[in-house]
C-alpha positions as CSV (number, residue, x, y, z in Angstrom):
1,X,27.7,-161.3,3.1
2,X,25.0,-160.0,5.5
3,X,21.8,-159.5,3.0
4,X,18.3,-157.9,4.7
5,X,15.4,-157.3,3.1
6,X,13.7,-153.5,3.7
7,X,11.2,-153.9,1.3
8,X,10.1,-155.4,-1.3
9,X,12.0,-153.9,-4.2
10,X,14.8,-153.6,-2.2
11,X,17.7,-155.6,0.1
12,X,20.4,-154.2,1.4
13,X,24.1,-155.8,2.7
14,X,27.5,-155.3,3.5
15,X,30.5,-155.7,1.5
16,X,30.0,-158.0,-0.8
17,X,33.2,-159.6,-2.6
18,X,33.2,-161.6,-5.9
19,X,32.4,-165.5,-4.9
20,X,29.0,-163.4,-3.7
21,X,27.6,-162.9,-7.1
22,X,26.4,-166.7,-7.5
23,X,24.2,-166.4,-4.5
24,X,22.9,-162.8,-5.3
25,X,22.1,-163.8,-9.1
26,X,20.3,-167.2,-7.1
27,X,18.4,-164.6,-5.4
28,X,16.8,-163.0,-8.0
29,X,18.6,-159.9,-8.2
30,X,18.4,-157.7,-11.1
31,X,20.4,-154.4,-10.4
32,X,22.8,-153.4,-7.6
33,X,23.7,-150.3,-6.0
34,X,27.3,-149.7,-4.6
35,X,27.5,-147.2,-1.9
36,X,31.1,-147.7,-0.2
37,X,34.1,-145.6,-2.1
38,X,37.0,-147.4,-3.5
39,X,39.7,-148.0,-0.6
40,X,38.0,-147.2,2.7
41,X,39.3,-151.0,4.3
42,X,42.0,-153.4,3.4
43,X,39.7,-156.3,3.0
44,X,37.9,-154.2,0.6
45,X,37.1,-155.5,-3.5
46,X,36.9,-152.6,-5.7
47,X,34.0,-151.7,-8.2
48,X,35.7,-152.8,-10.9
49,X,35.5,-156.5,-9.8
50,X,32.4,-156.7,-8.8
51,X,31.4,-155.1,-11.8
52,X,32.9,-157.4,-14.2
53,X,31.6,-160.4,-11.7
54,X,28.0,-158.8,-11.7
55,X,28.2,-158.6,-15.4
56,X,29.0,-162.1,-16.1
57,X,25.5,-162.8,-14.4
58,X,23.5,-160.1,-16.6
59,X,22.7,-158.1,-13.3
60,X,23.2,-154.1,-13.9
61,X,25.5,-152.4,-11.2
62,X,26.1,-148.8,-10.9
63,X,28.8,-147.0,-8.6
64,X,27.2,-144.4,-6.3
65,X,29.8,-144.2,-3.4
66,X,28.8,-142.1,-0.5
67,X,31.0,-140.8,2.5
68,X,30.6,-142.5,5.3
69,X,28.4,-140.4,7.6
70,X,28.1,-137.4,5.2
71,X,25.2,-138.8,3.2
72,X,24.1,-135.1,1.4
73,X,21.0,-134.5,-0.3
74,X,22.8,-134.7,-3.6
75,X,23.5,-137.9,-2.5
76,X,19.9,-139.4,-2.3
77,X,18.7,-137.9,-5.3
78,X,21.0,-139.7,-7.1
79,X,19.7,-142.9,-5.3
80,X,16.5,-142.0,-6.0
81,X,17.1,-141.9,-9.7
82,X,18.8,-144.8,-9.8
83,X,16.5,-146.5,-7.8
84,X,13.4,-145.8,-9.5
85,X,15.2,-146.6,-12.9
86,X,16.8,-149.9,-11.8
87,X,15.4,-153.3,-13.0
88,X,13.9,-154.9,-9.6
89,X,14.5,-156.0,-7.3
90,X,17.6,-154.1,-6.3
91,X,20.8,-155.4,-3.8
92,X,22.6,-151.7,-2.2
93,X,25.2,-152.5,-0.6
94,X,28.6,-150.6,1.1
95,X,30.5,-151.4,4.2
96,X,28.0,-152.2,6.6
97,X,24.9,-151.5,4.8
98,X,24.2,-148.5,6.8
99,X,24.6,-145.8,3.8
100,X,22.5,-148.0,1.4
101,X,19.5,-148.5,4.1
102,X,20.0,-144.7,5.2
103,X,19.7,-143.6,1.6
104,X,16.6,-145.7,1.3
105,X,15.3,-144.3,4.3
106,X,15.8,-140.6,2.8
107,X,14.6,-141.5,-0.3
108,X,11.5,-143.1,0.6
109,X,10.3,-141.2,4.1
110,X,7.8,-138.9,2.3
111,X,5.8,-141.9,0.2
112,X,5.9,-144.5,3.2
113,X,6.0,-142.5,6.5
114,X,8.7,-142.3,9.1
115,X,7.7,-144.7,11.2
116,X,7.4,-147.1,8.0
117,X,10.9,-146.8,7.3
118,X,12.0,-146.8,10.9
119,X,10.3,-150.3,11.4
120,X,11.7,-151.4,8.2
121,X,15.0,-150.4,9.3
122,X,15.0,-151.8,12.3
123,X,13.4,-155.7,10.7
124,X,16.6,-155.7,8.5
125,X,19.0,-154.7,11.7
126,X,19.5,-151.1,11.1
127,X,18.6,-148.5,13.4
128,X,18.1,-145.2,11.7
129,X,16.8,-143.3,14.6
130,X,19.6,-141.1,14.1
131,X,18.1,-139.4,10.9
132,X,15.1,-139.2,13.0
133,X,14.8,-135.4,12.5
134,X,16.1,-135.7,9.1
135,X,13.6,-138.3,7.8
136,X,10.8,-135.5,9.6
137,X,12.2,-132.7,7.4
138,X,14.0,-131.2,9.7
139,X,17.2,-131.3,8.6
140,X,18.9,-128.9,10.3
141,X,19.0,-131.0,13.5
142,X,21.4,-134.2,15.0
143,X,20.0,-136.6,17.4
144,X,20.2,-136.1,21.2
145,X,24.0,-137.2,22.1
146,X,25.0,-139.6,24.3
147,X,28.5,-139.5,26.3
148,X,31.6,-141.7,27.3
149,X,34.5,-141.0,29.7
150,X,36.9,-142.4,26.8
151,X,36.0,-143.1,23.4
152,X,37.9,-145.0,20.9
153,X,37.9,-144.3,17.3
154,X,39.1,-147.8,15.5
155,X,39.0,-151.5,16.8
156,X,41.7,-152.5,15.0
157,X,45.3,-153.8,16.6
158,X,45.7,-150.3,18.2
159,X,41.8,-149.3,19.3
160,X,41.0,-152.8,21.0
161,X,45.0,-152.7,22.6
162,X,44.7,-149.5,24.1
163,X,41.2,-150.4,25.3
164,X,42.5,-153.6,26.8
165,X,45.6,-151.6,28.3
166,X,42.9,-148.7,30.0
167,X,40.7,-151.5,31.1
168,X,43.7,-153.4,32.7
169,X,44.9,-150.6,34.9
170,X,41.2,-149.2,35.9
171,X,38.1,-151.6,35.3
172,X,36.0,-148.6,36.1
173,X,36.4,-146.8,33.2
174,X,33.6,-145.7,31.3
175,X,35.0,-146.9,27.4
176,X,33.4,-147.5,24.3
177,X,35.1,-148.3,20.8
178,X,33.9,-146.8,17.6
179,X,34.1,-149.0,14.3
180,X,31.6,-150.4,11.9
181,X,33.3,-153.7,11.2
182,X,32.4,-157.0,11.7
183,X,35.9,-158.6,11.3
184,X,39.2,-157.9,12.7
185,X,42.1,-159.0,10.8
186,X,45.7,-159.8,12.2
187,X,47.2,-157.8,9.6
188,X,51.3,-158.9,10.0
189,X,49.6,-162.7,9.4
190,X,48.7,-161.7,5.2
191,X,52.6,-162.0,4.6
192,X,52.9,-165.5,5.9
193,X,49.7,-166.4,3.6
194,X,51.0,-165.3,1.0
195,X,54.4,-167.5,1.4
196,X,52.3,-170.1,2.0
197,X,53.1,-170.6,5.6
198,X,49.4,-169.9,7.4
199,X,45.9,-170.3,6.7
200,X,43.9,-167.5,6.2
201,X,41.5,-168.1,8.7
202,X,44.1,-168.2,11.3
203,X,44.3,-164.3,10.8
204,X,40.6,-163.1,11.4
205,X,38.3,-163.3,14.3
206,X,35.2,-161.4,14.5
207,X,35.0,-158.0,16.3
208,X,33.1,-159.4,19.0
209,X,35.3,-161.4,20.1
210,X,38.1,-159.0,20.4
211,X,36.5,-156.1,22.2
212,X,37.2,-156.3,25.6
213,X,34.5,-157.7,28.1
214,X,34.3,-154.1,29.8
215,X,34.1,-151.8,27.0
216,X,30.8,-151.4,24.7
217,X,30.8,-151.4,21.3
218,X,29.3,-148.5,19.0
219,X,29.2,-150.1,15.7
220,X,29.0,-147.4,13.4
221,X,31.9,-145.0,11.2
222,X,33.4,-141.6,12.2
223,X,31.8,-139.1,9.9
224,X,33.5,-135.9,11.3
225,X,34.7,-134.4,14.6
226,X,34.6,-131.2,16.5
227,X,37.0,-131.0,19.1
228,X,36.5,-127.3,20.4
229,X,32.5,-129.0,21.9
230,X,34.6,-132.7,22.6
231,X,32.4,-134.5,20.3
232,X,32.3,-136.9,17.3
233,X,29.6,-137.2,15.0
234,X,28.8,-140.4,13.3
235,X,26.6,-141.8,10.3
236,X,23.6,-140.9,10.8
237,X,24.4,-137.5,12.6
238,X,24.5,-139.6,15.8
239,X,26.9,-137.8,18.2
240,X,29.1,-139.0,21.0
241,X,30.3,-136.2,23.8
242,X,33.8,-137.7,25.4
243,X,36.2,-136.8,28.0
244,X,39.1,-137.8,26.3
245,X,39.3,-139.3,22.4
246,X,41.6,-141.6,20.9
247,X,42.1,-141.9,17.6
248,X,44.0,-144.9,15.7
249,X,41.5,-145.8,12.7
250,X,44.4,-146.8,10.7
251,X,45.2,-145.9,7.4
252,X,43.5,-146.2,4.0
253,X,44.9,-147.9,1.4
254,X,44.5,-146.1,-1.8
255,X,44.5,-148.3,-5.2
256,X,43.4,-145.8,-7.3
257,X,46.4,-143.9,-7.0
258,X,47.9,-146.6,-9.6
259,X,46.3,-146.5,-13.0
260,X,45.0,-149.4,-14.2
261,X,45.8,-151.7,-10.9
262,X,41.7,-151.7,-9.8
263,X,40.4,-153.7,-12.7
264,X,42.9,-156.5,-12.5
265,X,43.7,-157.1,-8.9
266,X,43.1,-160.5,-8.2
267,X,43.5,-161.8,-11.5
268,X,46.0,-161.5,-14.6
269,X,48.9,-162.2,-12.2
270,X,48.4,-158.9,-10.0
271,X,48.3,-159.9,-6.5
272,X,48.8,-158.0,-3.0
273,X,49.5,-159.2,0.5
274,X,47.9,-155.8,1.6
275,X,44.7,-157.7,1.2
276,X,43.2,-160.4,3.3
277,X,41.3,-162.1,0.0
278,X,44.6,-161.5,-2.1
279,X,46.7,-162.8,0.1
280,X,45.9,-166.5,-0.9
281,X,46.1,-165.4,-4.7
282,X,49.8,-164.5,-3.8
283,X,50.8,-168.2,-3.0
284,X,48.9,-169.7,-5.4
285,X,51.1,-167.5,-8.3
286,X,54.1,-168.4,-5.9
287,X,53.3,-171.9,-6.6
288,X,52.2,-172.2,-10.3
289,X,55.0,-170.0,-11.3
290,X,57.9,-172.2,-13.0
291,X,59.4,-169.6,-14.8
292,X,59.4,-166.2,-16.0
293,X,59.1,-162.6,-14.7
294,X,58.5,-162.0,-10.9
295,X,57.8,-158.4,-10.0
296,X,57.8,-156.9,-6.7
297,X,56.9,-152.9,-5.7
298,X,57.0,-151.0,-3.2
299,X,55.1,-147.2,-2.8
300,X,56.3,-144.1,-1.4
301,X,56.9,-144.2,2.4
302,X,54.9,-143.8,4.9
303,X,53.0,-147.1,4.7
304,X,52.4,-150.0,7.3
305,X,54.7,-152.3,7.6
306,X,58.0,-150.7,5.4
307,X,59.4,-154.3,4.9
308,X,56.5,-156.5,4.2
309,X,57.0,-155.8,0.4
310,X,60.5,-157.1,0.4
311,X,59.1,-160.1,2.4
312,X,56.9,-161.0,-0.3
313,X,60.0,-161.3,-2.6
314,X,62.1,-163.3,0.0
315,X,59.4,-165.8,0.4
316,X,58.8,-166.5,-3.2
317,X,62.6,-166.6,-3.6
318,X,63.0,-168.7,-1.0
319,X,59.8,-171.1,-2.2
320,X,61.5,-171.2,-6.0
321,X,64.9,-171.7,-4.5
322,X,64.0,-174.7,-3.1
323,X,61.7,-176.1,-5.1
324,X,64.5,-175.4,-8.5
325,X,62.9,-172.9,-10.4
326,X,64.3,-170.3,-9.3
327,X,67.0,-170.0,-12.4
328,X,64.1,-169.8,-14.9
329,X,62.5,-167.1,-12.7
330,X,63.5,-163.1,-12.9
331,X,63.0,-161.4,-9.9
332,X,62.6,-157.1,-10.2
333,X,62.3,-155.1,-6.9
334,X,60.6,-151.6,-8.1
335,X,61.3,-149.6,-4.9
336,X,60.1,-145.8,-5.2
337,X,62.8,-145.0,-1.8
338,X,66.4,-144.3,-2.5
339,X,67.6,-147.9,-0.3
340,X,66.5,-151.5,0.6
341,X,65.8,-150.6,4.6
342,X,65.9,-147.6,6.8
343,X,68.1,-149.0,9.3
344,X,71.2,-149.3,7.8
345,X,72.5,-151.9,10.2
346,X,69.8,-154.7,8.6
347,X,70.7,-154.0,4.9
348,X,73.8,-156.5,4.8
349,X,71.9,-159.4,6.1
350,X,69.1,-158.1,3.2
351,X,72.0,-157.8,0.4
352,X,72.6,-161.6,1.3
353,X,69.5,-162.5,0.3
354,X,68.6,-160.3,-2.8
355,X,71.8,-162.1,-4.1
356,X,71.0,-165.8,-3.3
357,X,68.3,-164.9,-5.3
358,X,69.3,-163.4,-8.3
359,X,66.7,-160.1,-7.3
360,X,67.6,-157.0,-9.6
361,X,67.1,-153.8,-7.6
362,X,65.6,-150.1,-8.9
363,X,65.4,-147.5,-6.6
364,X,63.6,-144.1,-7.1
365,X,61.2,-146.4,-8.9
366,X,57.3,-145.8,-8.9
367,X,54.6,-147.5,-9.6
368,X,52.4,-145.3,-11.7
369,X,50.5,-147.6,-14.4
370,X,49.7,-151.7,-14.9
371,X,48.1,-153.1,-17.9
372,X,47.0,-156.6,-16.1
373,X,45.4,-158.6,-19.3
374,X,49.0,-157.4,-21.2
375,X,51.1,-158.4,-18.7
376,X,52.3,-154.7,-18.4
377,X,53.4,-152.2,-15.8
378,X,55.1,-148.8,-16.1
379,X,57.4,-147.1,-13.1
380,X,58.7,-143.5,-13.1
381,X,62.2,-143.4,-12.6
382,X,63.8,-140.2,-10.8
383,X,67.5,-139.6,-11.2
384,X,70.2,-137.8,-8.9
385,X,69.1,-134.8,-10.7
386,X,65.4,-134.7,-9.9
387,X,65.0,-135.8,-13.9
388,X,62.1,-137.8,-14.2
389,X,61.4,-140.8,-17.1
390,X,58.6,-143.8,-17.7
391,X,60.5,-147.2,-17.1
392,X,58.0,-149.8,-19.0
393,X,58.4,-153.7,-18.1
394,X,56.2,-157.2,-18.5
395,X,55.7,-159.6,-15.8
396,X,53.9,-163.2,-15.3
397,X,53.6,-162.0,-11.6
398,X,53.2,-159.0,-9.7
399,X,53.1,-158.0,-6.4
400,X,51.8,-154.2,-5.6
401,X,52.2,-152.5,-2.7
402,X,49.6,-149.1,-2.6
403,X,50.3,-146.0,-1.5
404,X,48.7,-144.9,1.5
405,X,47.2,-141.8,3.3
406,X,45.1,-141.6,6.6
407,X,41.2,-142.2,6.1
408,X,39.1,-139.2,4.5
409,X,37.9,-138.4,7.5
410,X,40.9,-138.2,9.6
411,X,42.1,-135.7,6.7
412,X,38.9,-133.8,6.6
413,X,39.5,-132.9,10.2
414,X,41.1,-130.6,12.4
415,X,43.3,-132.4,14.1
416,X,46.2,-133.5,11.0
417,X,49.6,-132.4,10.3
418,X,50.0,-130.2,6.7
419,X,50.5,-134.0,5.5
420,X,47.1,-135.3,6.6
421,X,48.2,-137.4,9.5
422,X,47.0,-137.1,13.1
423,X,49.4,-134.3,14.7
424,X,50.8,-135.8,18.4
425,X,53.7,-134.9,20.5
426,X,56.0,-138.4,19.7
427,X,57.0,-138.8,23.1
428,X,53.8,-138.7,24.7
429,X,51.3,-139.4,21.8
430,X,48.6,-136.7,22.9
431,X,47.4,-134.1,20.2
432,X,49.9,-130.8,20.5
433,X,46.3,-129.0,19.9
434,X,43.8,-130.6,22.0
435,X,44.9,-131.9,25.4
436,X,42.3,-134.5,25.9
437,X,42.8,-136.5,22.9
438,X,45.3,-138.9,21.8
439,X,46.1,-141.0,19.1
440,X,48.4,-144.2,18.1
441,X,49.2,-146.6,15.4
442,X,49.3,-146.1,11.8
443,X,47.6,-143.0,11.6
444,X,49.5,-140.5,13.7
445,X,52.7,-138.3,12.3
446,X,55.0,-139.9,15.0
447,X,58.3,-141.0,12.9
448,X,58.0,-144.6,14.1
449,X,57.5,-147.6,12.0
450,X,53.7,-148.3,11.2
451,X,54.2,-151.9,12.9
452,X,51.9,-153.7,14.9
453,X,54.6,-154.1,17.4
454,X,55.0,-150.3,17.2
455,X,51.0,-150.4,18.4
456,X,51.7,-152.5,20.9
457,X,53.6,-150.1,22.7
458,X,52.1,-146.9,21.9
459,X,48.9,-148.4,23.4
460,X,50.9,-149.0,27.3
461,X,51.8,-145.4,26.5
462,X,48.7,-143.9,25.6
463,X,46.6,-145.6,28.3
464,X,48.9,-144.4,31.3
465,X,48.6,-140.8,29.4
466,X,45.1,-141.3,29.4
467,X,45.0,-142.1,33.1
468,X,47.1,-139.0,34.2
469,X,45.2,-136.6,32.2
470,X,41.9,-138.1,33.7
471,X,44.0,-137.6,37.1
472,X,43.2,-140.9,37.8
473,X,47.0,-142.3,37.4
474,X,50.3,-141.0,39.0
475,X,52.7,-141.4,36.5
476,X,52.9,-140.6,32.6
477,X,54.5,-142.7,30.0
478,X,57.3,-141.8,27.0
479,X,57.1,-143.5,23.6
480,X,61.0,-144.4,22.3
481,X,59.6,-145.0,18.8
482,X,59.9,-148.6,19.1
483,X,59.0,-150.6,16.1
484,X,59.8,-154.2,15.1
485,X,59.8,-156.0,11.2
486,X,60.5,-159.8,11.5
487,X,62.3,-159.5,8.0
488,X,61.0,-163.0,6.8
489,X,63.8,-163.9,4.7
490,X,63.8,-167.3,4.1
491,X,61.4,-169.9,5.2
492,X,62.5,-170.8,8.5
493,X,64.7,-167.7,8.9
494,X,63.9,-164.3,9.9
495,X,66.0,-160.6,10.0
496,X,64.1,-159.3,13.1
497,X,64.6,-155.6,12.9
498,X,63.8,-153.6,16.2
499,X,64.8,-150.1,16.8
500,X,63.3,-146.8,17.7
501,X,63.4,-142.9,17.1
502,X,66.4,-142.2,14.6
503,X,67.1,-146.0,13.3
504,X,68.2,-146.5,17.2
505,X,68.5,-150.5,17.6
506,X,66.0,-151.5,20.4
507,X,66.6,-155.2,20.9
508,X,64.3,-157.0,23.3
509,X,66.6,-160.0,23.6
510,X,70.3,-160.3,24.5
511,X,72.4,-160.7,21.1
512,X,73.8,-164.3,22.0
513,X,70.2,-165.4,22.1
514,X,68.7,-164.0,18.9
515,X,71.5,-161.2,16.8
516,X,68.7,-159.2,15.2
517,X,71.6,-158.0,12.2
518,X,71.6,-162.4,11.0
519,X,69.0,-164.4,10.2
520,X,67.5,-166.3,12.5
521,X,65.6,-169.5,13.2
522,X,64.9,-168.9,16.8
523,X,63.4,-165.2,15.2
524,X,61.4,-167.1,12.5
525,X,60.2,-169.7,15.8
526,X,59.4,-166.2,17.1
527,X,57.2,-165.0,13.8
528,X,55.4,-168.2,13.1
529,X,54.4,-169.7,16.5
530,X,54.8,-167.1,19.2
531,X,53.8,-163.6,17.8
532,X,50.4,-164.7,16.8
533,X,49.2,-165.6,20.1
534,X,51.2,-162.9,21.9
535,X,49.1,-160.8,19.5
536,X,45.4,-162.6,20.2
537,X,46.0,-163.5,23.9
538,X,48.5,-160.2,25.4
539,X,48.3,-157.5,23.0
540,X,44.3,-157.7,23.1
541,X,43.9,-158.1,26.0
542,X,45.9,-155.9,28.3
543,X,49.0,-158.2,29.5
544,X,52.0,-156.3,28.9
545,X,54.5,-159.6,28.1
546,X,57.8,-157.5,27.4
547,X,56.2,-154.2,26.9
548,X,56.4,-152.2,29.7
549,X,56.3,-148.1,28.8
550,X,58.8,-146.4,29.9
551,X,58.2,-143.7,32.8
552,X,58.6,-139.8,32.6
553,X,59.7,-137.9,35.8
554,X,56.4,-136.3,36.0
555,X,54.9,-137.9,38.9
556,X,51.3,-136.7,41.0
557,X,51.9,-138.5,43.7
């Protein structure tokens, strides 16, 4: 937690998470104010449990989420009431306490003086020079904009990749990355916490340490985009002219969409490896658990990483196989698809394992309710017919899965599909509207796995497409819809799944070496030791270790 005071009355942080409350009750603080909407990260708490947290400590909290970057008048009136009726002093908080010290600002201008607030701002380590006119009462106007050869919306696996791939090829270029974290998180890690297998440490570094050398770093969020002027305006109305965008912010994982599931995640038995600060939780119910009911969903498709809920219920098979419980245990798979995997060719090495461990499967089985303190969750079933019906069941553990969209502001926009996802050509991964910007990773509408390994590639792809449109490369590059899902499913073995566009098997090793369709201890060796610093020391930063794009005829030279 990053706290700043801007006042008296008032401090303002980042996210805050639960084990935060004991400091922020040490500190005095008698109200808090939170400003970031349910969902918008993966590392993200929601209200509910810092509510319940804040209440334990007699501190009043109220939820007054604001848009990143669309901060409306509406907006600070309600902070302005809630301000001025709050026990002091007050604790605002949201992603990266930009909204809460921008409200302030907006709220307060008028009685202090711009330059008051400005100075304030700035003491805390926010610069809110971008509501300059705003704050003057001229609200009609965005700050002067600034402008970058190629900017990057997202510095996560596929923003700092691509960056590292364009820097690679020309170190010339003029890049900067757009994101407001201060962690980045190596996402395909959470699974292996939550089997008990890493540290979670191991699976975060900060964002500074990531973003490549060469390219600068705007840390702020996307709060809309207008392509026809080539321009993205962030929080703050701060606007950034580019030659050529790309966008991979990832996706948003949406909790609320399951009734029930935000007041008892992370307690009750509720657990996801979707989350770095639930991943942990997951092994420690692994562990504890000696017998009883093992639950395991998984949410309508498109979502990252298809097979890491079926992971979580291989490694907790495999963990009470061995360790004898596993005869007192019931393990439910709740999957809302029609089959186990979309590659055919993987499902009998999966069948092998869903019957060494006694797993019941349900297809066309969804997730719609959970009752944590009750031990309850309800699914609706869909039958051949279309015929719809509530399935109830009680668990001891449960491990959800979300659905999941592209970020609000990716939908917002113009540049998605009818289905809210970024809309690209799949072979070459540029807009089909807008010629000069591209996009890669989870959020785009390519029909590719939403891997990390996927990323990998698209960003080779993407920066050589960047290149020839800047005409400053020869050559394009074609995306085959490569994806891979080390299928984790015992520990020490591993189903490693790669194929492309269509369920086309893509196998980066010869099949006497490592038979992607068997389990594997050679692709577990793979998973546990060698990804991870394939993905820190190649992936970030520009070598191309097995991942060379493939070329198009189209040639300038």
């Amino acid at each position: 937690m990053k706290l700043a005071k801007l006042v008296d009355q008032i401090s303002v942080a980042d996210q805050i998470f639960v084990n935060d409350l004991n400091t922020i009750a040490d500190q005095g603080f008698k109200s808090i104010l939170c400003h970031r909407p349910d969902g918008e990260g993966s590392d993200q708490p929601n209200f509910e449990e810092i509510a319940n947290a804040a209440k334990k400590h007699k501190i009043q909290i109220q939820y007054l989420p604001v848009v990143s970057g669309k901060i409306s008048d509406e907006d600070v009136d309600k902070f302005t009431k809630a301000f001025s009726e709050a026990p002091k002093p007050v604790l605002a908080y949201c992603r990266s306490g930009m909204r809460a010290a921008s409200l302030w600002a907006l709220a307060e201008a008028s009685k202090l003086g711009l330059a008051s607030v400005l100075e304030a701002g700035k003491k805390a380590g926010y610069d809110l020079s971008g509501l300059t006119m705003r704050l003057a009462g001229n609200k009609s106007q965005a700050s002067p904009k600034v402008s970058h050869e190629v900017v990057i919306v997202g510095g996560g696996a596929a923003g700092v990749a691509v960056a590292s791939s364009l820097l690679s090829r020309n170190s010339s270029l003029d890049v900067v990355i757009v994101d407001p974290a201060d962690t980045h998180y190596y996402q395909p890690g959470w699974t292996m916490v939550g089997g008990g297998v890493f540290n979670p440490s191991t699976t975060v570094k900060t964002m500074a340490s990531v973003i490549p050398s060469k390219a600068k770093w705007v840390k702020a969020a996307v709060a809309g985009f207008d392509p026809e002027n080539n321009q993205i305006i962030l929080e703050g109305c701060r606007v950034i002219h580019y030659d050529v965008l790309i966008v991979c912010p990832g996706v948003k994982l949406n909790w609320n969409a399951i009734e029930g599931l935000t007041e008892t995640l992370g307690q009750n038995g509720v657990t996801s490896n979707y989350r770095y600060d639930l991943a942990q939780y997951t092994w420690e119910l692994v562990k504890n658990l000696k017998g009883g009911h093992a639950v395991f969903t998984q949410p309508p498709m498109p979502i990252k990483c298809a097979g890491a809920p079926q992971k979580a219920m291989y490694l907790s098979g495999s963990h009470w196989l061995k360790t004898g419980v596993l005869k007192d245990i019931q393990i439910d798979f709740y999957n809302t698809g029609a089959v186990l995997f979309g590659v055919k060719e993987y499902v009998p090495a999966l069948m092998t394992y869903v019957k060494r461990y006694n797993a019941n499967l349900h297809f066309n089985h969804r997730l719609s309710k959970i009752d944590g303190p009750n031990k309850k969750a309800w699914f609706v079933a869909t039958d051949a017919d279309g015929n719809t019906s509530t399935v109830e069941t009680t668990f001891d553990m449960i491990h959800v899965v979300p659905p999941q969209q592209s970020p609000d502001f990716i939908r917002a926009s113009k540049l998605v599909d009818e289905n809210g996802w970024v809309d690209v050509n799949q072979d070459t991964l540029q807009h089909k509207s807008f010629t000069n910007i591209f996009s890669l990773g989870d959020v785009t509408n390519s029909p590719n796995a939403k891997t990390a390994a996927a990323a990998r590639k698209q960003a080779l792809v993407v920066a050589t497409n960047v290149l020839f449109y800047l005409r400053k490369g020869v050559q394009r590059g074609i995306y085959d819809g490569y994806g891979s899902c080390p299928l984790t499913v015992e520990r020490g073995k591993v189903v490693l799944a790669e194929f492309g566009f269509g369920g086309r098997l893509l196998p980066s090793f010869p099949k006497w070496l490592v038979n992607g369709q068997k389990p594997s201890r050679l692709a577990w060796i793979l998973k546990e030791r060698i990804l991870p610093p394939i993905y820190w020391w190649a992936m970030l930063k520009g070598r191309e270790w097995l991942a060379k794009p493939i070329k198009d005829n189209t040639d300038r030279s």
